[in-house]
N, C-alpha and C positions, 0 to 999 in steps of 0.2 A: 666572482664567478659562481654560477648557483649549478650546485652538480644534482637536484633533486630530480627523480625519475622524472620521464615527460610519460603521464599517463593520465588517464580520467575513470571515471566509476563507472561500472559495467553494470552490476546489479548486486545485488543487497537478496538477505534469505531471511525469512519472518516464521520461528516456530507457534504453531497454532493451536491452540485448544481444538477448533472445529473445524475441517479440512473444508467439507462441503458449505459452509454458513461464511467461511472466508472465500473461496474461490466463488463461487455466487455472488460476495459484495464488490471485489476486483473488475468482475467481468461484468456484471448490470450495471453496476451502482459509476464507479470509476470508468468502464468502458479497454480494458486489458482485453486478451484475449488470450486463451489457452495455447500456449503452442508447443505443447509437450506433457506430459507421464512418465516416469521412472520411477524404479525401487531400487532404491541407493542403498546397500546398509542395511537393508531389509526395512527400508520408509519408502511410503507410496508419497513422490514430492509432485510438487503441480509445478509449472514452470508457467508464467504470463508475461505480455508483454504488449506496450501502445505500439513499438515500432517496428514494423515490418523488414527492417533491416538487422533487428537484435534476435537472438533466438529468443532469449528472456531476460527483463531488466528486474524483475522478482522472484523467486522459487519460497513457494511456502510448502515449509517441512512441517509434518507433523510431530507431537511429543510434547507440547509445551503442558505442564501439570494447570489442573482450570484453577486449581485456587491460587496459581502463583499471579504475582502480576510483572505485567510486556517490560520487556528490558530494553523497549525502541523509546527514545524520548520525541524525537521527530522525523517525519517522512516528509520532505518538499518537493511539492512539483510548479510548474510553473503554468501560469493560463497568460492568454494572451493580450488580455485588457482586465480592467480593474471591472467591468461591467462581467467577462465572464468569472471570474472570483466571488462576485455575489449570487450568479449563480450556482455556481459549485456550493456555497455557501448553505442557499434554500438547498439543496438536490442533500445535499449531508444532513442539515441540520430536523429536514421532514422524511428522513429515513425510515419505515415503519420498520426492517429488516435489517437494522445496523446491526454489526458481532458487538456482542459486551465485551465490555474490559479492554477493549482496543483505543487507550488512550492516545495512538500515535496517530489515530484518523480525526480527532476533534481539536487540532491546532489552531480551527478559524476565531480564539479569543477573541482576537484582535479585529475582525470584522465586528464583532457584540461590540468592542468597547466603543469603535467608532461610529455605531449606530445604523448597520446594516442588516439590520434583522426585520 
């Protein structure tokens, strides 16, 4: 008998070095959308979100110190064909305006290794 909650992940919170240069890359780059503002705690959070049914499936708080490094090892989302993964692939990898240090947004190794560059 499996007694483990019956539940699924809602959304995930990402603290940022640069509020405006992350919520910018979410919403052009990824295609999120804002759909909220609050000061929680005395933090201005941004709340984003692909699906119009979730209020937000990301909240990036601010605070995270810029010399330290991202304590995310991975973010997965899923596309719909292997043809759109390559392009998500070009659209990341020819980013003029990607955040530094956000090691959790350059996962596509594995596109490089099997020659989709």
């Amino acid at each position: 008998m499996n007694d483990l909650p019956k539940m699924a992940l809602a959304h995930f919170g990402i603290y940022v070095v640069d509020m405006a240069v992350m919520a910018d890359f979410y919403t052009r780059v990824l295609g999120f959308s804002i759909t909220d503002r609050a000061e929680i705690r005395g933090a201005n959070l941004v709340f984003l979100s692909r699906n119009p049914e979730e209020h937000h499936q990301i909240v990036l708080v601010p605070g995270r110190d810029a010399a330290s490094a991202s304590t995310i090892n991975q973010i997965a989302f899923r596309v719909v064909s292997l043809a759109e993964l390559r392009r998500v692939y070009i659209l990341l990898r020819d980013e003029p305006r990607r955040p530094p240090k956000v090691p959790h947004l350059w996962p596509l190794k594995l596109l490089h290794l099997a020659g989709v560059n």
